[in-house]
DSSP file (Angstrom, degrees, kcal/mol; ACC not computed):
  #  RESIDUE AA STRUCTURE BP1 BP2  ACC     N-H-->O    O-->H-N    N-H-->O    O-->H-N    TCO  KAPPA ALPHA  PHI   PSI    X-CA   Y-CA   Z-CA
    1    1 A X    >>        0   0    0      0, 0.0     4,-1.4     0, 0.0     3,-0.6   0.000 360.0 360.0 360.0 -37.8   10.9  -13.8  -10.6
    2    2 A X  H 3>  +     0   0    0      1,-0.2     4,-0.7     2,-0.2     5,-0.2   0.811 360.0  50.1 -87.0   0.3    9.9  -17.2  -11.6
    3    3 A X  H 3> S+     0   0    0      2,-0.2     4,-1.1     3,-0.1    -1,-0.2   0.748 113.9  57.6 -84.4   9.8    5.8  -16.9  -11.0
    4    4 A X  H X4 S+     0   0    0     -3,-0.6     3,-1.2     2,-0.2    -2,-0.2   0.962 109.2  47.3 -85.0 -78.4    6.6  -13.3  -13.5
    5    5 A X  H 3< S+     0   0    0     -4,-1.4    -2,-0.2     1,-0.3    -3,-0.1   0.361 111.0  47.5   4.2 -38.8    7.9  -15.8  -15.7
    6    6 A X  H >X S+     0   0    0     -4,-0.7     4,-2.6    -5,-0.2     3,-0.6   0.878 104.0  55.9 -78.4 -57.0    5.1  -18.0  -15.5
    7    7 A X  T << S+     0   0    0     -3,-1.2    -2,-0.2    -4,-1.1    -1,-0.1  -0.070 112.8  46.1-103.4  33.0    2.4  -15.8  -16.0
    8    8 A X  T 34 S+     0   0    0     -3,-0.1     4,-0.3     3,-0.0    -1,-0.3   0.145 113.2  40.0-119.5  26.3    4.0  -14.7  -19.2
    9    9 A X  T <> S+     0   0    0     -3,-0.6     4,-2.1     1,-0.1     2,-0.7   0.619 109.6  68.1-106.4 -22.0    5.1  -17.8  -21.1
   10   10 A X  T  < S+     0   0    0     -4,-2.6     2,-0.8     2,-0.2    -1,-0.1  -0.899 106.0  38.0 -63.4 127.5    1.6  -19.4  -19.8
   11   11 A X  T  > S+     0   0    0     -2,-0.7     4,-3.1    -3,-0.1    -1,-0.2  -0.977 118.6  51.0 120.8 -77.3   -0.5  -16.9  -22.0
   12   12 A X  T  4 S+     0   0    0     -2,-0.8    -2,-0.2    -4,-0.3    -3,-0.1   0.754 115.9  40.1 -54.2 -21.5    2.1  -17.2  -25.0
   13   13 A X  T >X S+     0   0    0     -4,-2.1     4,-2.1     2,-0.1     3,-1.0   0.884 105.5  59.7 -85.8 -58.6    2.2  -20.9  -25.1
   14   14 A X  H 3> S+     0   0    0      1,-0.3     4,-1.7    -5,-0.2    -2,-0.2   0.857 106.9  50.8 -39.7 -58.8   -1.4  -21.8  -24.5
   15   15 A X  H 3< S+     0   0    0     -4,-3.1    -1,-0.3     2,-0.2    -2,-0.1   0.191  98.1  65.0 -82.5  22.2   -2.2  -19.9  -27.6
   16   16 A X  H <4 S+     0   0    0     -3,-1.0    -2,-0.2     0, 0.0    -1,-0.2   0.704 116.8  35.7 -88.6 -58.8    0.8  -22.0  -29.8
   17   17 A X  H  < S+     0   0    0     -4,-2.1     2,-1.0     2,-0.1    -2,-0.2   0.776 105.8  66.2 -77.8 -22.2   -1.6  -24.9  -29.1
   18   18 A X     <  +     0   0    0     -4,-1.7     5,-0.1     1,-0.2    -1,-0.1  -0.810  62.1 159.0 -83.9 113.5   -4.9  -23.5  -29.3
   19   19 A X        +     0   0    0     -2,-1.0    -1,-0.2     0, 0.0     2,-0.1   0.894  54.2  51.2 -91.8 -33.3   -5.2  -22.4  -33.1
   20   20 A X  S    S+     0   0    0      2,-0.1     0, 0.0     0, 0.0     0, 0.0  -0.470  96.9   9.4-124.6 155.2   -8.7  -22.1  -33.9
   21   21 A X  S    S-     0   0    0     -2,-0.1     2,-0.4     1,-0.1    -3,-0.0   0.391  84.7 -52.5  99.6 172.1  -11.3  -20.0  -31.9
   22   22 A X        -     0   0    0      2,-0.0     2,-0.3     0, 0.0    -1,-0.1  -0.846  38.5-166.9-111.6 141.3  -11.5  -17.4  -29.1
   23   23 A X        -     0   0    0     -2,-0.4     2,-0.4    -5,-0.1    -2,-0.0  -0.849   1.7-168.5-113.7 139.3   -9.9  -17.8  -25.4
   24   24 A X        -     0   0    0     -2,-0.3     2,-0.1     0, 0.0    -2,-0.0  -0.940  27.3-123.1-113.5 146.5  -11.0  -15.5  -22.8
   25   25 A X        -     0   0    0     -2,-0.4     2,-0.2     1,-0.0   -14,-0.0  -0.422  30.0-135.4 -60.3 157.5   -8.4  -15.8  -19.3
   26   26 A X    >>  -     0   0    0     -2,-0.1     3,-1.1     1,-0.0     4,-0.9  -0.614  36.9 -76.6-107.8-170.2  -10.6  -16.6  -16.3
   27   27 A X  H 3> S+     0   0    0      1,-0.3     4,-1.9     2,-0.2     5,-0.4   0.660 117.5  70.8 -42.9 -39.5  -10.1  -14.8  -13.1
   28   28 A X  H 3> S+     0   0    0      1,-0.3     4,-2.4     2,-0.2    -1,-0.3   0.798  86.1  57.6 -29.5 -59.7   -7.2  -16.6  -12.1
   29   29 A X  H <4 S+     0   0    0     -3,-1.1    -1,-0.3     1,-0.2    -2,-0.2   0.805 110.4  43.2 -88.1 -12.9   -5.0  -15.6  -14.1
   30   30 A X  H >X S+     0   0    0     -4,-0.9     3,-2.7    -3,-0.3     4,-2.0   0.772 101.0  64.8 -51.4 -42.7   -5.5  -12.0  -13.1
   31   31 A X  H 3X S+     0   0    0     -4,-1.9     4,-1.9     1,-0.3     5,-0.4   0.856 105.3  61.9 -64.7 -45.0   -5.7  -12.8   -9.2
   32   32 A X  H 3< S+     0   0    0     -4,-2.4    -1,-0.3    -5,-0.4    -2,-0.2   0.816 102.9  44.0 -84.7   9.3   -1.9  -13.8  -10.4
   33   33 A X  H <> S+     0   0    0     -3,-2.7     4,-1.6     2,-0.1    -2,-0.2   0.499 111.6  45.4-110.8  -8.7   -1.1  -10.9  -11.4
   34   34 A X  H  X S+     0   0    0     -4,-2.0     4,-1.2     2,-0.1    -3,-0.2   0.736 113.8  53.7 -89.9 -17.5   -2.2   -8.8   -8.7
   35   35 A X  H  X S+     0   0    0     -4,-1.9     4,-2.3     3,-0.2    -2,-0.1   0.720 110.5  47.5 -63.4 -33.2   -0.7  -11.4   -6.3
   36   36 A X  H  > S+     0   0    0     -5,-0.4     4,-2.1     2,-0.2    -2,-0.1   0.903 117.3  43.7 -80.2 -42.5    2.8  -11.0   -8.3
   37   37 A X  H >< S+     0   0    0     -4,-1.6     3,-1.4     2,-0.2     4,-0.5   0.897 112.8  53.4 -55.5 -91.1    2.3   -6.6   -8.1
   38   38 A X  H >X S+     0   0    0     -4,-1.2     4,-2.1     1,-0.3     3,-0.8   0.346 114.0  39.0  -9.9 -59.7    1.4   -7.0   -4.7
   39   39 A X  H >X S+     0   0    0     -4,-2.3     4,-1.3     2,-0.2     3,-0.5   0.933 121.4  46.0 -51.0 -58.9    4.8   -9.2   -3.8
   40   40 A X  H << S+     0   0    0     -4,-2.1     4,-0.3    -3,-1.4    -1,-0.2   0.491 110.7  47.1 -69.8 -39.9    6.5   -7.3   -5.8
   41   41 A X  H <> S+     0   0    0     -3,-0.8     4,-2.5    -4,-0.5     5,-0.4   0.845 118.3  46.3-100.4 -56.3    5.0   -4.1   -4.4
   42   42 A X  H <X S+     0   0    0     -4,-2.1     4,-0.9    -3,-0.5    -2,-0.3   0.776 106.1  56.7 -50.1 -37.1    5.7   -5.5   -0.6
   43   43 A X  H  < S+     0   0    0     -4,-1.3     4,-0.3     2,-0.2    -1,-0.2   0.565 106.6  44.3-103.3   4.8    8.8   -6.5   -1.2
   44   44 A X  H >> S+     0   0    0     -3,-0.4     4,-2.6    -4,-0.3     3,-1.9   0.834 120.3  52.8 -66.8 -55.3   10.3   -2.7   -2.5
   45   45 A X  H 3X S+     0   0    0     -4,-2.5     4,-1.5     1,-0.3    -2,-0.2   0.921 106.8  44.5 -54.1 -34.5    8.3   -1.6    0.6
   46   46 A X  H 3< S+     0   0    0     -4,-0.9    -1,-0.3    -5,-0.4    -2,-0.2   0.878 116.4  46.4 -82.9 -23.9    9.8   -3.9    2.9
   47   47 A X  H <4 S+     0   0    0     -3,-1.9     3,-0.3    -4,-0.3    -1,-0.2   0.621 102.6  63.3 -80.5 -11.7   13.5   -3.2    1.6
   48   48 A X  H  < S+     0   0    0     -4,-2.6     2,-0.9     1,-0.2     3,-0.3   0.811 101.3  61.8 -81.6 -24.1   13.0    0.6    1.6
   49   49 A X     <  +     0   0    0     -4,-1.5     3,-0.5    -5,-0.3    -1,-0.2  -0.481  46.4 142.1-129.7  85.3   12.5    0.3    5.5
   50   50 A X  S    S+     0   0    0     -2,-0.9     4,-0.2    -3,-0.3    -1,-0.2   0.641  74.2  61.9 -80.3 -13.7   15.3   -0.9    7.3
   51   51 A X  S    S+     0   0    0     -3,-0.3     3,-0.3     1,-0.1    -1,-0.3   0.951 107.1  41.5 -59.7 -41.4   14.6    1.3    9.9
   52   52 A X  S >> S+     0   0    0     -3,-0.5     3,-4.5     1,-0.2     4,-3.9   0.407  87.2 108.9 -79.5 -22.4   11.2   -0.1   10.7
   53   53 A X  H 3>  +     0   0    0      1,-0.3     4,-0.6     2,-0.2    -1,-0.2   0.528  69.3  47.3 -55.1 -13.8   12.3   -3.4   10.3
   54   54 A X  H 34>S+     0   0    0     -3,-0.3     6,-1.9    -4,-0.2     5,-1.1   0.440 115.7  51.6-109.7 -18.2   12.5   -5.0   13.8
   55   55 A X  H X45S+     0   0    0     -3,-4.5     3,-2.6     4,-0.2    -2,-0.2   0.722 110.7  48.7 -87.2 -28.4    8.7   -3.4   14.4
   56   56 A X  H 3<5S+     0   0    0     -4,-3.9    -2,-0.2     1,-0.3    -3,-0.1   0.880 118.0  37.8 -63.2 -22.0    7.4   -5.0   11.1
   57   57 A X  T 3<5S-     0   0    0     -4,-0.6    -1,-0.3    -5,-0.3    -3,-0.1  -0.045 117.7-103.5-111.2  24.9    8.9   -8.7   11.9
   58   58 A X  T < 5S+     0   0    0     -3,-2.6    -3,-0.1     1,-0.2    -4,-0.1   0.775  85.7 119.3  90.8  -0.7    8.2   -8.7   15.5
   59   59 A X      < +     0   0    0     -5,-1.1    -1,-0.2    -6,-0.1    -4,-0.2   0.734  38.3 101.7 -95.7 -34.7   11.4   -8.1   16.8
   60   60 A X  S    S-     0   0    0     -6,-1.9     2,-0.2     1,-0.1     3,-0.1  -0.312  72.5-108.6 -91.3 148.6   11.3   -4.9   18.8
   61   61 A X        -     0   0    0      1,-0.1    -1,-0.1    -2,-0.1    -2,-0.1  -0.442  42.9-103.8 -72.1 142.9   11.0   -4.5   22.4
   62   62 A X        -     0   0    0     -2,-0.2     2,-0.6     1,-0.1    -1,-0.1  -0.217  28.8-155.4 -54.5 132.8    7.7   -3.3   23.6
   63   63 A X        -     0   0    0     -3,-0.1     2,-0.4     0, 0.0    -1,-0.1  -0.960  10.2-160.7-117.5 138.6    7.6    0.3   24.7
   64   64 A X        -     0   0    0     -2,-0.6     3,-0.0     1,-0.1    -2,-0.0  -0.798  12.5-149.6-118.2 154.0    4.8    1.0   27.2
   65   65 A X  S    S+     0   0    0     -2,-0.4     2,-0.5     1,-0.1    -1,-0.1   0.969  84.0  55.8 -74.9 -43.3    3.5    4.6   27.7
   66   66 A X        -     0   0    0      1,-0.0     2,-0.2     0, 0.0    -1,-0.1  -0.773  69.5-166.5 -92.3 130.8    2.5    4.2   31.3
   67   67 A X        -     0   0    0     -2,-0.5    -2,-0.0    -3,-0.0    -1,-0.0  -0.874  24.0-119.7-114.3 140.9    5.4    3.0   34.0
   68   68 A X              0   0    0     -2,-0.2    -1,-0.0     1,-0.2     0, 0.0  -0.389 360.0 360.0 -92.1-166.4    4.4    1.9   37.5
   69   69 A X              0   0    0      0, 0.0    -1,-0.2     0, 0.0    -2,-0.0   0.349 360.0 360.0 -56.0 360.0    5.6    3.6   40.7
C-alpha cells in the first residue's frame, strides 16, 4: 500500500515544484508500476490458493511416482 502511495504523490508533487516546461517520466517510474500490479497481482493469487499453499512455499512432502521393492 505504501509503494501505491508513493508512486502517486511522487508524480503530483514533482509537478507542484516544477512550474515551467515539459517532464517526461523515465522508465522507472513505470518498472514501478508494473512491479506494484505484479505484487499486487501475486499477492490475490497467492491468497486465492490456500490449497496449494504448502507446494508453493516449499512445505509439502515429496511424492515420488516410482517405490522400490
Amino acid at each position: 500500500i505504501i509503494q501505491i502511495i508513493a508512486l502517486i504523490i511522487y508524480p503530483v508533487k514533482f509537478n507542484e515544484m516544477i512550474y515551467e516546461g515539459y517532464y517526461d517520466y523515465t522508465w522507472a517510474y513505470g518498472f514501478g508500476w508494473g512491479a506494484t500490479i505484479l505484487m499486487l497481482g501475486c499477492g490475490i493469487l497467492f491468497c486465492c490458493l490456500p490449497r496449494y499453499e504448502d507446494e508453493i512455499s516449499g512445505m509439502a512432502k515429496t511424492k515420488y511416482i516410482y517405490t522400490s521393492a
